[in-house]
C-alpha positions as CSV (number, residue, x, y, z in Angstrom):
1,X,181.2,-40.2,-35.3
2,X,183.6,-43.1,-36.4
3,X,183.9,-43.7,-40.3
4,X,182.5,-40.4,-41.3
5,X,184.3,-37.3,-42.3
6,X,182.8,-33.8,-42.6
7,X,183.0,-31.2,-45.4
8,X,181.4,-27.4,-45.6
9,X,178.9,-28.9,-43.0
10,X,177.9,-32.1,-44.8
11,X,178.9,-35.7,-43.8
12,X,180.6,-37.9,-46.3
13,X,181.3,-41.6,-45.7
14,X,184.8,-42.0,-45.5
15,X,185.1,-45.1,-48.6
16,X,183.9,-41.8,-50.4
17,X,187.4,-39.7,-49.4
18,X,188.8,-43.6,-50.7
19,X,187.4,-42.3,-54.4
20,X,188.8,-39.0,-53.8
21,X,191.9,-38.7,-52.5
22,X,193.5,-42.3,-54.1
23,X,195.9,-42.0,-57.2
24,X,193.8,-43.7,-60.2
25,X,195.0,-45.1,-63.8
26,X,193.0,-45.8,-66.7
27,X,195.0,-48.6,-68.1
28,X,195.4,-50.4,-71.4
29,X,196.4,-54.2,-71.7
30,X,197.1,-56.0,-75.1
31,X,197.2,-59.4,-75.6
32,X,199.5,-60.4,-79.1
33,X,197.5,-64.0,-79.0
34,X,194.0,-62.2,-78.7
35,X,195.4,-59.2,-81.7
36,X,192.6,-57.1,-78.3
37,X,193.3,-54.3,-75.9
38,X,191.8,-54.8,-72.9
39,X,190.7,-51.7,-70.7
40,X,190.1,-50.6,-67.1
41,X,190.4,-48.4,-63.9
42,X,192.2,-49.0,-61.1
43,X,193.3,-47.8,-57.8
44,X,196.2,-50.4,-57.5
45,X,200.0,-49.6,-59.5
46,X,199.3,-50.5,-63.4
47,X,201.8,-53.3,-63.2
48,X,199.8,-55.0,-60.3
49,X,196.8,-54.8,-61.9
50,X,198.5,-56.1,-64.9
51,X,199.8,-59.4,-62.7
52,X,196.8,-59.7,-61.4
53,X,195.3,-59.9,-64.7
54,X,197.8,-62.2,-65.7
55,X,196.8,-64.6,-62.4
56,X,193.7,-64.4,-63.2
57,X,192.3,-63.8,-59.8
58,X,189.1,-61.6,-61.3
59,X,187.4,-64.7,-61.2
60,X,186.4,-66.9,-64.6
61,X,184.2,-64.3,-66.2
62,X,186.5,-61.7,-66.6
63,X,188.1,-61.1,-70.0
64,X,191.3,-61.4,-69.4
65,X,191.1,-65.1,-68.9
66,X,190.8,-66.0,-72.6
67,X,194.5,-65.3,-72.9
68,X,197.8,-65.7,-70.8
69,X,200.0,-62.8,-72.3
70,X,199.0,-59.8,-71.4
71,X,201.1,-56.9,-71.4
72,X,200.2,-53.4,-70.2
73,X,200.2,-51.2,-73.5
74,X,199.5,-47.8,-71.6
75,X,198.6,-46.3,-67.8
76,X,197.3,-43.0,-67.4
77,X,197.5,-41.3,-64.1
78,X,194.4,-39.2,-63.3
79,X,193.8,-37.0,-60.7
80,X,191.2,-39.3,-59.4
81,X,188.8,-42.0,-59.6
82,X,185.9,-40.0,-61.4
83,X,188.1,-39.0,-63.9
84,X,189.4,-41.9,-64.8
85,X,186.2,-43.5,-65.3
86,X,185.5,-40.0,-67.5
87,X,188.7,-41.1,-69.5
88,X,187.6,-44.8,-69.3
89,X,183.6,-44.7,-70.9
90,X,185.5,-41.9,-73.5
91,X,188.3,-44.4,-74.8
92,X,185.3,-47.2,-74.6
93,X,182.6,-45.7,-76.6
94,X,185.2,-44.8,-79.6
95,X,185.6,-48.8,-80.1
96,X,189.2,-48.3,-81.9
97,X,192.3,-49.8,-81.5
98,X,193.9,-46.8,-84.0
99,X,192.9,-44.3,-81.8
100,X,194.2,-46.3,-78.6
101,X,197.4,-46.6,-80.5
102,X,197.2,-43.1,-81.4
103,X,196.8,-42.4,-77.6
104,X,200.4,-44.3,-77.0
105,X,202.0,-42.7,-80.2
106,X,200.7,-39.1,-79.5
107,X,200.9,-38.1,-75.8
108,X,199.0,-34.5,-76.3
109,X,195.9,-36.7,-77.0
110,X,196.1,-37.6,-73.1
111,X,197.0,-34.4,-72.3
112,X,194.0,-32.8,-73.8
113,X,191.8,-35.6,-72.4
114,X,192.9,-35.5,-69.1
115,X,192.1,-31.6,-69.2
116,X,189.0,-32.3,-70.4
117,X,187.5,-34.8,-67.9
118,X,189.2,-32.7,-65.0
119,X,187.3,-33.4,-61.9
120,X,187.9,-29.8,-60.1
């Protein structure tokens, strides 16, 4: 059975071990020009995502277009994927940039957020 993995007795699809098993960042960008943060998830190292930002190879809707200098403000390592989308819609629904300061200026913030959106 090519592509599949198995678990307690249950087949998973192996793009699903992809989610899993990958390191993940929630990331922060700031653009000076904008006075925005930008924010995401990725899979890829921060400062990669960052240049890709910064080529703008997410295509001409994406945000990060409006503005050439970008700097990455803040990466989070997370133990995976789902919680750094946990971390993600969290940062996102409080709409501030003084808490996302706060977040750089204050590391137990993370702390306590990453053990609250632990995955396992």
């Amino acid at each position: 059975e090519p592509r599949w993995a198995h678990k307690a007795g249950k087949k998973f699809p192996a793009f699903f071990y992809y989610f899993i098993f990958m390191d993940a960042y929630f990331y922060i960008l700031h653009s000076q020009k904008l006075g925005r943060f930008y924010s995401g998830i990725t899979t890829l190292d921060p400062s990669q995502r960052l240049e890709n930002h910064v080529n703008k190879i997410y295509g001409n809707s994406n945000f990060t277009r409006k503005a050439d200098d970008w700097n990455l403000f803040l990466a989070i390592k997370c133990q995976d994927f789902s919680q750094a989308r946990k971390l993600e819609i969290h940062i996102k629904k409080m709409k501030s940039s003084t808490y996302i300061q706060n977040l750089k200026m204050y590391p137990e913030i993370i702390e306590k957020l990453l053990s609250k959106f632990k995955s396992f």
